[in-house]
Each structure stands twice: as structure tokens, then as C-alpha cells.
C-alpha positions as CSV (number, residue, x, y, z in Angstrom):
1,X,98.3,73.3,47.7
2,X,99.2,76.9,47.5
3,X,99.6,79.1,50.5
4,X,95.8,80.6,50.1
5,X,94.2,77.1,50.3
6,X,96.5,76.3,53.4
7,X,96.0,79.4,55.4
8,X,92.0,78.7,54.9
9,X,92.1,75.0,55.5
10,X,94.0,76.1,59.0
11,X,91.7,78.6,59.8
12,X,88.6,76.2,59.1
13,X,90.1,73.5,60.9
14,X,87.5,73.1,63.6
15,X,90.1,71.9,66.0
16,X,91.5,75.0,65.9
17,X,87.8,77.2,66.5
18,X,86.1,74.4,68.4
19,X,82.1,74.6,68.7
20,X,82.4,75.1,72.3
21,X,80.7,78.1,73.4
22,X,82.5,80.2,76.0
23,X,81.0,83.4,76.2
24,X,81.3,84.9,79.8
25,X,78.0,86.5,79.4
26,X,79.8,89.9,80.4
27,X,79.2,93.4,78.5
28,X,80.8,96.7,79.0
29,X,78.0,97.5,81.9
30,X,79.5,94.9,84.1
31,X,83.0,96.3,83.9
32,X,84.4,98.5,86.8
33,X,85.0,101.0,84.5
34,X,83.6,103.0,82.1
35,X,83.7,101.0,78.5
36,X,83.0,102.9,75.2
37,X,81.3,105.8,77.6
38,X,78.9,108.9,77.0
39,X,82.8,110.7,77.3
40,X,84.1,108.9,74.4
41,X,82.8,111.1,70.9
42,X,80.2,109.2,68.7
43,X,82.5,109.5,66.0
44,X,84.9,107.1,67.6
45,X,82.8,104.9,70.0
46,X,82.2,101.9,67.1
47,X,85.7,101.5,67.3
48,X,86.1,101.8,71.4
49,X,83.1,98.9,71.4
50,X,84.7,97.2,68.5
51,X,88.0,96.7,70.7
52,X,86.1,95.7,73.4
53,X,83.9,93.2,72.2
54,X,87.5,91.4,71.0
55,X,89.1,91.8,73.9
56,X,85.9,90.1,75.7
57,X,85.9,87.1,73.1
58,X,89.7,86.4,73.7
59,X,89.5,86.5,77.2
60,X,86.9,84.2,77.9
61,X,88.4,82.2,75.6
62,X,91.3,82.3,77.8
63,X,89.8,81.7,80.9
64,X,86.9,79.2,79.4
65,X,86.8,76.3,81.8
66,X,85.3,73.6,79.3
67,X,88.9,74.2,77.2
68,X,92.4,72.7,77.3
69,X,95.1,74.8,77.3
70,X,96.1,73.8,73.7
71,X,92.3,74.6,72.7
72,X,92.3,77.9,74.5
73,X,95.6,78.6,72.5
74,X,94.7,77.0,69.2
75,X,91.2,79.7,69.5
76,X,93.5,82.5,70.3
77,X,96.0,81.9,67.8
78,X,93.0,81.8,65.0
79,X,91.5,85.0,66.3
80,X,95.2,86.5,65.6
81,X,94.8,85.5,61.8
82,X,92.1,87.5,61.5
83,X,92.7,90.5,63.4
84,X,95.7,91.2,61.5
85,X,95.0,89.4,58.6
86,X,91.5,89.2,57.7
87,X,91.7,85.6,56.4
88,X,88.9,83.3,56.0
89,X,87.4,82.3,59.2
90,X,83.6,81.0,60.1
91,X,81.5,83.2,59.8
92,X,80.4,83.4,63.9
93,X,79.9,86.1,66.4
94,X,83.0,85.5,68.0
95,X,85.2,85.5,65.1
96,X,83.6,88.2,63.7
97,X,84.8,90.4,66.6
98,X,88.1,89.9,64.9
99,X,87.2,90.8,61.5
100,X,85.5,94.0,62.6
101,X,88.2,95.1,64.9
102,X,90.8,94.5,61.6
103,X,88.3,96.8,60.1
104,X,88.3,99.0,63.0
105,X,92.6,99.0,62.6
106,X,92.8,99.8,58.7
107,X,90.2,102.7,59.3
108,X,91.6,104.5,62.2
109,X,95.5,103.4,61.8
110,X,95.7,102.2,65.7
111,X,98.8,99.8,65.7
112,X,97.4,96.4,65.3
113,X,99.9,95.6,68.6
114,X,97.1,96.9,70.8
115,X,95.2,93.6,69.7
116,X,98.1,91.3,69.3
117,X,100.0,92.2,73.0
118,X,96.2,91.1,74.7
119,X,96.6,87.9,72.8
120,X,100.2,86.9,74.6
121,X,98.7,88.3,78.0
122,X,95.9,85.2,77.0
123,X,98.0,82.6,75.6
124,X,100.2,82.7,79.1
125,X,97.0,82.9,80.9
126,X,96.4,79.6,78.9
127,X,99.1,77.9,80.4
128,X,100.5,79.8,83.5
129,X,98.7,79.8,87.3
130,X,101.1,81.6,89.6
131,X,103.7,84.5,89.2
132,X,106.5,83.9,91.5
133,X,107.9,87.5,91.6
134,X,106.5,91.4,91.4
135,X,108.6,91.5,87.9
136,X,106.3,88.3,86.5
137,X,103.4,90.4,87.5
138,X,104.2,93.7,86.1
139,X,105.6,92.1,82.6
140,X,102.2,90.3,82.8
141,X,100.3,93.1,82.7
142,X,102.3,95.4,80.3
143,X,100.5,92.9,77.9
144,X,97.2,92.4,79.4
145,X,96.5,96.1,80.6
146,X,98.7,98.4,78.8
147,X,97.4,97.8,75.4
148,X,94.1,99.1,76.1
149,X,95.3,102.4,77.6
150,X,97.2,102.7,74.2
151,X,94.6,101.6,72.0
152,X,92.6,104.6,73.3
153,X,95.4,107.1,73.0
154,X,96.4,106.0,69.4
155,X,92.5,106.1,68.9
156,X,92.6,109.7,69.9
157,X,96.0,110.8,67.8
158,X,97.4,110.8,71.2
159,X,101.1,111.8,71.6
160,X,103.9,109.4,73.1
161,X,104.2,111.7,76.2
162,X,100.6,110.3,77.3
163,X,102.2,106.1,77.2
164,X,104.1,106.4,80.9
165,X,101.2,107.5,82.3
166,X,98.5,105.6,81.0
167,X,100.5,102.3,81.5
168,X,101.0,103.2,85.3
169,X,97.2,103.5,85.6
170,X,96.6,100.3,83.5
171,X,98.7,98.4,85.4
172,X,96.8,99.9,88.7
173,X,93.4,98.8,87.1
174,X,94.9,95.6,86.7
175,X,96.2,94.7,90.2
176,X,93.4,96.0,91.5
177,X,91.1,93.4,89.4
178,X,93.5,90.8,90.4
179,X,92.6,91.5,94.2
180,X,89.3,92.0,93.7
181,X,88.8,88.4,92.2
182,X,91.4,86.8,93.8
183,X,89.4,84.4,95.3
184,X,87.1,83.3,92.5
185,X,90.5,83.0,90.3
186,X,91.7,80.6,92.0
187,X,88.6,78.7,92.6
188,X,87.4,78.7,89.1
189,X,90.5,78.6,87.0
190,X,93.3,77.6,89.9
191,X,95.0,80.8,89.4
192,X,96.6,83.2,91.4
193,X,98.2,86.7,90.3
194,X,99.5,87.5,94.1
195,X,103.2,86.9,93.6
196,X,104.4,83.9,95.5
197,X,107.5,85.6,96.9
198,X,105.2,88.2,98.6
199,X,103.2,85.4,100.0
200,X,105.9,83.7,101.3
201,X,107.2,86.5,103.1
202,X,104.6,87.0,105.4
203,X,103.7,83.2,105.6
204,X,100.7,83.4,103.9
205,X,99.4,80.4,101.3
206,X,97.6,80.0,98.6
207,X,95.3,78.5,99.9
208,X,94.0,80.9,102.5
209,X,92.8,82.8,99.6
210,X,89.7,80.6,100.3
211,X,89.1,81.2,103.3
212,X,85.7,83.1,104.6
213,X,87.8,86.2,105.3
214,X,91.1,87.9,105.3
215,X,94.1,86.9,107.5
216,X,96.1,89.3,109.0
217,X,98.9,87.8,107.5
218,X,97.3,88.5,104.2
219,X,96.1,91.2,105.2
220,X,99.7,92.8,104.7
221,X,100.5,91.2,101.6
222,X,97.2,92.9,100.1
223,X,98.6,96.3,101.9
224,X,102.2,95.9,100.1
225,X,100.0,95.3,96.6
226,X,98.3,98.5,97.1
227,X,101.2,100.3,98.3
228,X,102.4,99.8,94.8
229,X,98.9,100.7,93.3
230,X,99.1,103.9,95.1
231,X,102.3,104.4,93.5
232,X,101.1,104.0,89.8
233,X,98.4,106.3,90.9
234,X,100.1,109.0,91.5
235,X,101.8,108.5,88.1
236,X,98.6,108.1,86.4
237,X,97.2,111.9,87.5
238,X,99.4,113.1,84.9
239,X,97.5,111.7,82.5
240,X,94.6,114.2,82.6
241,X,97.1,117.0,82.1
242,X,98.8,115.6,78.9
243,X,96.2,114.4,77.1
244,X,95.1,116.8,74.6
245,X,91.3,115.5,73.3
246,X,88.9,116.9,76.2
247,X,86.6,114.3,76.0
248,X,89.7,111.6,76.7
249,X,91.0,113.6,79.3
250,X,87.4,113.9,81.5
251,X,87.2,110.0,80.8
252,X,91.2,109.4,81.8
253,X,90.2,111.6,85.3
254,X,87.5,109.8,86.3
255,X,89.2,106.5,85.8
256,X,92.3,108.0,87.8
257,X,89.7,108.6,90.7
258,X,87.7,105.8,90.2
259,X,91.1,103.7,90.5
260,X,91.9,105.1,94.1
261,X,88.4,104.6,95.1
262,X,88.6,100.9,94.9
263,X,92.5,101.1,96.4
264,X,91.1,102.4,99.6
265,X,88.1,100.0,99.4
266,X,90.4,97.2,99.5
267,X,92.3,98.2,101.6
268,X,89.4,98.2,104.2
269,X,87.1,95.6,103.1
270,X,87.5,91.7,102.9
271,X,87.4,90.3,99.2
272,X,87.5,86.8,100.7
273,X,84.2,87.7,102.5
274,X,82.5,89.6,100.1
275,X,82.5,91.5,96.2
276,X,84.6,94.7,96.6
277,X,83.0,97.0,94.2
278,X,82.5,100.9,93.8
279,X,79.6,102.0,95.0
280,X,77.1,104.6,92.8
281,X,78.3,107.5,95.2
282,X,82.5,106.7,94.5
283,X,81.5,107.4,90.7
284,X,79.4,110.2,91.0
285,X,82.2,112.2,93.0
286,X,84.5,110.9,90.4
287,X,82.8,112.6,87.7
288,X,82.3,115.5,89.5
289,X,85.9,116.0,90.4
290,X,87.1,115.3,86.7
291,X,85.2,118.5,84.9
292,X,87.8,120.2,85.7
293,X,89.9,118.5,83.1
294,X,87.2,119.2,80.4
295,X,87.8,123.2,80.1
């Protein structure tokens, strides 16, 4: 059999794809942040949604419940085939995310590493339900948040001096998401992103992550979290000033302020009682704010 006929008798293998559907059901609208936005040109949104829509089929995939963790990878490592291949693969809406995204890659010349990084951040999300230390956390999300601050960059012709600060405000969206749903995590997929060590210190348990509400106890150990977040905030307003395209730079201040808008909700509101969410108000004033970046 030549190496054609075994790369699409792999990719076919319906072990590997499965017929299980797994769609979360989520779109860009249900996102905390702005997706593919009104501040992204025309020009280049197809390629913002095209990214998107990929990142939303490989992550459900990760966090499916119907799968087992070698399904969950098996579908992950397929959708890596295509992305950077464009090999023969059925022809389904979910695969084809892959295929247009591949697309999306050869037209624009965005590093195909903005795709495959996600996938690793998946396949360990596959397998691994706790993070003992800060460090696991952090290297955790320079896979499963950095790569989309980048993709936009390198979607923009962005320069390198733009990648410090848009991975400090990645990784802030992506504690932040990690407190916000910490409770349904570990509920739905027994997961928990709060580093173990942290919990420990304070003597706080996993499990009181489903309690009604907050414990005073975890209380601090969500206070320590967004000390940190803070921190990668005020990293991330440098963003705005370095990035070059104006329509990027209104969308990166927003974000910035959108990001410390949810910090300070969570830092006085109960995600154990309750959704933590910006409110309509939080992302008017952001936008507001953030014309000043657009002269």
C-alpha cells in the first residue's frame, strides 16, 4: 500500500472520526468576547470566523462527555491531518472546519502553529483534570490561549514586539474563564484548572468548588488568581500602543478593558452561586474608552 492509500485509509478510519456528535451548540455570540467583530475589516473576518469555527470543533471535541479520552484524541489528532495537511477526510461540518482553516493558512501565510499549539492545549485537556502548580497553569495556557492572540496579530502582519503583550492578556482571558466556570468544569468534565498547591495553602478542596457559594477560604485563593490577572493586565495595555492596524488596536483595547471588568466582577461576586458575566453597561464603557486607540 503506498503512503497515499495509507494516510486516507487512516483518516477514514471511523474509529478515528467517530459518528458521535459533539457540538457544544456555542457561536461566537455566546463568547465573552468579541469574536470575528464589527472592528475586525471585512477583508479579513472569513478568516477570523474560519479560526474560530475550528477552534470551537476541537474544543468540544475535547471536552465532549460521550468520548473516551483515546476518542477525544484519536478526533483531534485527525483534525491535525487536515489542518496542515489537507488530506482526505469525510466530508462533514466539522472536519470541514479544518480544511477551510488550511485554506484560510495558505491564503493569508498565518503560521499553521496558531492551529496546531490549540490542539496540544486539547489533547492534555483529553487526559489531564488538575494542575498541581501556577507553572502547569501558565504552560497550559501558552497553548490554549496564546495562539489566538497570535493568530490575530500574524493575521494583521503584526510585528513580534506585539507577542509579550498579547500573550499576557491571553493568558488573563484564560484564567479568568477558568474562574468563571470553575464550578461547572468540575461538575461536567471533573476538571479543575485552580492549581492544587494554591488550594492547599489555604485549606481549601476541591470539592468546595460545589458548594452553593464561596468560602472565605476560597475566597483568597480566587483573590491570589486575580492578583496575577491584574498583573497580565497591566502588561496587556501595551498592546493598544504597539499594534499598528487601527481596527486591531480598538478591538485589542476593548478586550484589555473588558478583561479587568470581569477581574473586578469576580472578585466581588460568587461564581459558585451564580454566572459571573459582563454586563451590557461594562462593554459599552469599554468601547467607549478604546476610540482613543483608533486615531
Amino acid at each position: 500500500m503506498t503512503a497515499a492509500k495509507q494516510s486516507k485509509s487512516y483518516l477514514y478510519d471511523s474509529s478515528l472520526w467517530g459518528d458521535k456528535d459533539v457540538s457544544s451548540g456555542k457561536a461566537a455570540k455566546d463568547e465573552n468576547f468579541p469574536v470575528g467583530s464589527l472592528l475586525i475589516s471585512r477583508q479579513l473576518r472569513p478568516h477570523v470566523q474560519a479560526y474560530y469555527d475550528f477552534a470551537r470543533v476541537i474544543d468540544d471535541i475535547a471536552d465532549a462527555e460521550t468520548l473516551s479520552s483515546e476518542e477525544k484524541i484519536n478526533r483531534l489528532n485527525a483534525m491535525e491531518a487536515v489542518v496542515c495537511k489537507d488530506v482526505p477526510a469525510p466530508d462533514r461540518a466539522d472536519v470541514l472546519t479544518a480544511r477551510y482553516l488550511y485554506n484560510s493558512f495558505i491564503e493569508t501565510g498565518v503560521p499553521v502553529d496558531t492551529a496546531t499549539d490549540l490542539l496540544i492545549a486539547f489533547r492534555q485537556d483529553a487526559v489531564k483534570n488538575r494542575y498541581e502548580t501556577m507553572d502547569e497553569l501558565m504552560q497550559y495556557c501558552c497553548y490554549s490561549a496564546n495562539p489566538v492572540g497570535r493568530f490575530l496579530l500574524h493575521l494583521h502582519k503584526e510585528g513580534p514586539d506585539t507577542f509579550p503583550a498579547s500573550d499576557a492578556l491571553c493568558n488573563s482571558l484564560q484564567i479568568l474563564n477558568h474562574l468563571q466556570d470553575c464550578k461547572t468544569d468540575l461538575i461536567k468534565l471533573d476538571r479543575c484548572y485552580i492549581p492544587l498547591e494554591l488550594m492547599k495553602k489555604y485549606n481549601v478542596k476541591v470539592e468546595d468548588l460545589l458548594a452553593p457559594q464561596m468560602s472565605f477560604s476560597l475566597r483568597k485563593v480566587f483573590h491570589v488568581l486575580l492578583d496575577h490577572v491584574d498583573v497580565l493586565n497591566r502588561e496587556a495595555e501595551f498592546l493598544p500602543r504597539l499594534t499598528q492596524d487601527r481596527r486591531l488596536r480598538l478591538e485589542a483595547a476593548v478586550i484589555v478593558y473588558l478583561a479587568k471588568f470581569l477581574a473586578q466582577r469576580l472578585r466581588n461576586e460568587d461564581p459558585l452561586a451564580a454566572d459571573v458575566k459582563l454586563s451590557k453597561k461594562n462593554v459599552l464603557y469599554s468601547v467607549l474608552k478604546s476610540f482613543r486607540y483608533f486615531m
